[in-house]
C-alpha positions, 0 to 999 in steps of 0.5 A: 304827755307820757307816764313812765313805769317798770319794764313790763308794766306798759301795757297796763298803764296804756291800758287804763290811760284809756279807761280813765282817760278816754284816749284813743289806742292809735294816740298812744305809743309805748317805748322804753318803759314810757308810754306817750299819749295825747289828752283830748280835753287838757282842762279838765283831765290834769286832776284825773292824770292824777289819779292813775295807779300803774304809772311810776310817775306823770310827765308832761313832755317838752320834747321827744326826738329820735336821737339816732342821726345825730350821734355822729359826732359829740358836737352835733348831738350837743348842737340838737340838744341845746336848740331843741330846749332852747325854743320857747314853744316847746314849753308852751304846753307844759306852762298851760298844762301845770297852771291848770293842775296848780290852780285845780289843786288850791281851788279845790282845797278851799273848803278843806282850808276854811274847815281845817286851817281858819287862821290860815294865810288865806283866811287872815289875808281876807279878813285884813280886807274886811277890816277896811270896812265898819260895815259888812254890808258896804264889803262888796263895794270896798272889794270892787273898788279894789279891783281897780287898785294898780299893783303899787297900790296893793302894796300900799294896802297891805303895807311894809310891815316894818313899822306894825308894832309901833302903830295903835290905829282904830279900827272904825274908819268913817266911811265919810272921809276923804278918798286919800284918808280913807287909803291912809287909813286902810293902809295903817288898819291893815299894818294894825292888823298884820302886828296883832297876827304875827304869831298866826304867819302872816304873809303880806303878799297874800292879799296883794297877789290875791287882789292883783288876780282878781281881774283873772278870775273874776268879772264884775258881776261876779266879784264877792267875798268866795271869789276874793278867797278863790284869787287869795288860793290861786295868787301864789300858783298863777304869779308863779306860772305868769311870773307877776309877782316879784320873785314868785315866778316857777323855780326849776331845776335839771334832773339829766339821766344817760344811757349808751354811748352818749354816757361816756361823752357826757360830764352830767354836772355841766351839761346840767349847768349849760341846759338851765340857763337855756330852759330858764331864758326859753320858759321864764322860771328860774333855776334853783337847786334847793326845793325847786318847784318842778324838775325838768327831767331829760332822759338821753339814750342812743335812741331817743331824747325825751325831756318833761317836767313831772306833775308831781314831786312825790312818784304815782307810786307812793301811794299815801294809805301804804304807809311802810310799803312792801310789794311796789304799789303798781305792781299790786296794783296790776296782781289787783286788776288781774284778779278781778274782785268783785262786789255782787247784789248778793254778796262781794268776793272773799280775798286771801293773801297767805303770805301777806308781808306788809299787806300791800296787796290787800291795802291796794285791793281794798282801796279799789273794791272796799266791800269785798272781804279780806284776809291775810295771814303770815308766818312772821310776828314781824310783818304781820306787826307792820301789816296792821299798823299799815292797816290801821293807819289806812282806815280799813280795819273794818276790811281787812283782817290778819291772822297768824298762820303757815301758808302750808296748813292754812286754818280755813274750810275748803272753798270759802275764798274767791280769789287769792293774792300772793306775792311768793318768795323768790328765794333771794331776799326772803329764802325758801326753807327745804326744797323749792319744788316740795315748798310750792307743791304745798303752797299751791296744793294749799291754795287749790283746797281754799279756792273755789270752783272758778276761783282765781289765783294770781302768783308773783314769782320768779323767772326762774321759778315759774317753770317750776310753778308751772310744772305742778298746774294742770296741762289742759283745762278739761283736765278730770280730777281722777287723771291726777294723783293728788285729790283737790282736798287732800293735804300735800305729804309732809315728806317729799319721796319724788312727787312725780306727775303729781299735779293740782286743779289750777289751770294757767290762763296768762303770765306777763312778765315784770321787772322790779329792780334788777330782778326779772319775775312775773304775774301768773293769773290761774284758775280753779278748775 
């Protein structure tokens, strides 16, 4: 397995696969913005990869090799790369770990489906195969007999469909007929039942994959109505996976991305072509350009070959309670977990954003901690317009709440905040109104005054502006408030002259460096001394 994030971010995501995953540090190795570990139980950790908020994305590899010695010539690199994905076992893993997160995904959605969708597929398809029975106590024995049904007969049970709309047939079937009436009978109710439902989407299929799964997911002595409903959910993912069902097996399509030397030998379109035929012969799925069910990602540098197929369709990122997101939501969610917020016996944390944007970081915040308090403010009607709708949309009203206001004069009494998040300007998408030195003086000086004693704050800057920050901060922790010549409470001058060696009560704890795109920044954590 291995997730894939920013650069800088990597030792983050290691860090919390060993929290929420239990994997050991000396099985986990980081490179080139990925970060490679092993799950100790794969059954019943797919669902928790999930889960994981500093990852971009999740991948379960199908081969990693260093890629160095066979740059040599282009032959020889091509030779290596198409015998490595053409062996069947390479995907032996990546089959087992995704037919584990799909069936997960439509087992634990059952009860979601019958509360929410009783006219589903699924729920339909089961009550076409109650339909063979005038009496639910004889259900059971018609559900077990069907077990014994070969895949022919499935299709004869749930029928053609081409001729429903001409058929009238009753729905009391005498249980004393003959056992060919009874399956011509069977087979004419469900036809019946499949004209009645065309409006609610019928899928034949439903019921056959359904019944044909069942000597996999169910024994004897288990086998009653939930079960039939757990092999209708898990019939389309297990055909898909073990390629049972007619045309139903895993589609897949190739994602190539080159870097170095190897780029300038590659024509992507047709390396694309002439690795898909190979996947598809060595794992069984089927390639398909449109809506394919997975991608088979292959990521070739000088370095390194890796090539993995991603649980999901949709980035770890795209977190589904940001709606319009600002800040990208790993990165906040690290700015988060710096941050500490904590819920008390007594009481919780009060968190302050003061340029609050978009409120990614207070949304990222209150979805790991909802008992704190938070609050954000923001100089433009804009934003703070987006940051409610965001708010709202995300169910934390009750949470989070937004004001008008300049991060400078800040309409709060001294020292009533815990923490405080802040993803400030770079001066390039949103620029710096005045001198950039006089600007973070106040902010900071602002901050300092609505912090607490022990209070934290963790800034988002630029490269090029955090030695600027920096120079403002106290130089030593024991540092007395009468060595600088801005007091902890004042307000910062609304004029400039020189600020000289003023300076305010934070005291830098760590930095860690980031990148978000082509821009170079990083995560100041700060304490109030």
């Amino acid at each position: 397995m291995y997730a894939t994030g920013g650069r800088g971010t990597e030792r983050f995501i290691s860090k919390e696969i060993q929290e929420r995953l239990g994997v050991k540090e000396k099985n986990i190795l980081v490179r080139d913005g990925k970060v490679f570990f092993e799950l100790p139980e794969v059954d019943y950790q797919v669902n928790q990869l999930l889960m994981l908020k500093c990852a971009e994305r999740v991948f379960v590899a199908i081969k990693d090799y260093d890629n160095k010695s066979f740059l040599a010539n282009k032959r020889c690199f091509l030779d290596k790369l198409m015998q490595e994905l053409t062996l069947s076992i390479n995907y032996t893993f990546a089959q087992k770990v995704l037919q584990q997160l799909y069936c997960c995904q439509f087992c634990g959605q059952r009860k979601e489906v019958e509360e929410n969708a009783p006219k589903s597929e699924i729920e339909v398809g089961l009550n076409v195969i109650k339909r063979c029975s005038t009496d639910g106590s004889d259900f059971e024995v018609k559900l077990k007999k069907m077990r014994k049904v070969s895949s022919s007969h499935c299709t004869d049970l749930v029928g053609d469909g081409n001729d429903c709309e001409s058929l009238d047939v009753s729905n009391d079937l005498p249980l004393t007929k003959s056992s060919g009436q009874r399956e011509h009978d069977a087979s004419s109710i469900r036809k019946n039942e499949c004209a009645s439902n065309v409006d609610s989407e019928l899928s034949p299929t439903v019921v056959q994959e359904g019944a044909c799964v069942l000597n996999r997911v169910c024994d004897d002595d288990e086998l009653n109505a939930d079960s039939l409903r757990d092999a209708l959910q898990c019939g389309k993912c297990l055909g898909k996976i073990d390629g049972d069902s007619d045309g139903g097996d895993l589609t897949f399509r190739m994602s190539i991305k080159c870097s170095g030397k190897v780029r300038r030998w590659m024509d992507i379109a047709r390396l694309s072509r002439d690795l898909a035929w190979r996947v598809s012969k060595a794992s069984g799925w089927s390639s398909r350009l449109k809506n394919p069910a997975v991608e088979v990602c292959v990521h070739i540098s000088d370095d390194h070959m890796t090539a993995g197929v991603p649980l999901t369709k949709l980035p770890l990122s795209k977190r589904s309670y940001i709606t319009d997101p600002g800040l990208r939501a790993p990165v906040a969610w690290i700015m988060c977990h710096l941050a500490e917020v904590k819920v008390y016996q007594a009481g919780s944390h009060c968190v302050l954003d003061p340029m609050c944007g978009k409120g990614t970081l207070l949304l990222e915040a209150c979805s790991e901690v909802k008992e704190a308090e938070y609050f954000g403010t923001d100089f433009d009607s804009t934003q703070l317009t987006t940051a409610a709708i965001n708010v709202k949309k995300a169910g934390f009203v009750n949470n989070i709440e937004l004001l008008s206001a300049n991060s400078h004069k800040l309409p709060f009494r001294h020292e009533v905040f815990d923490v405080v998040l802040c993803d400030a300007p770079f001066d390039q998408k949103h620029s710096i109104s005045g001198d950039a030195d006089v600007f973070y003086f106040k902010f900071l000086s602002e901050i300092c005054r609505v912090l607490r004693h022990k209070g934290r704050c963790v800034l988002l800057t630029s490269q090029a502006l955090k030695d600027k920050v920096q120079s403002f901060m106290a130089r030593d922790q024991d540092i007395s408030k009468e060595d600088c010549h801005l007091s902890e409470f004042s307000r910062p001058p609304e004029h400039d002259a020189t600020l000289g060696n003023q300076c305010v009560q934070l005291w830098l704890v760590s930095e860690h460096y980031v990148k978000l795109g082509e821009t170079h920044a990083c995560i100041m954590v700060l304490n109030k001394l």
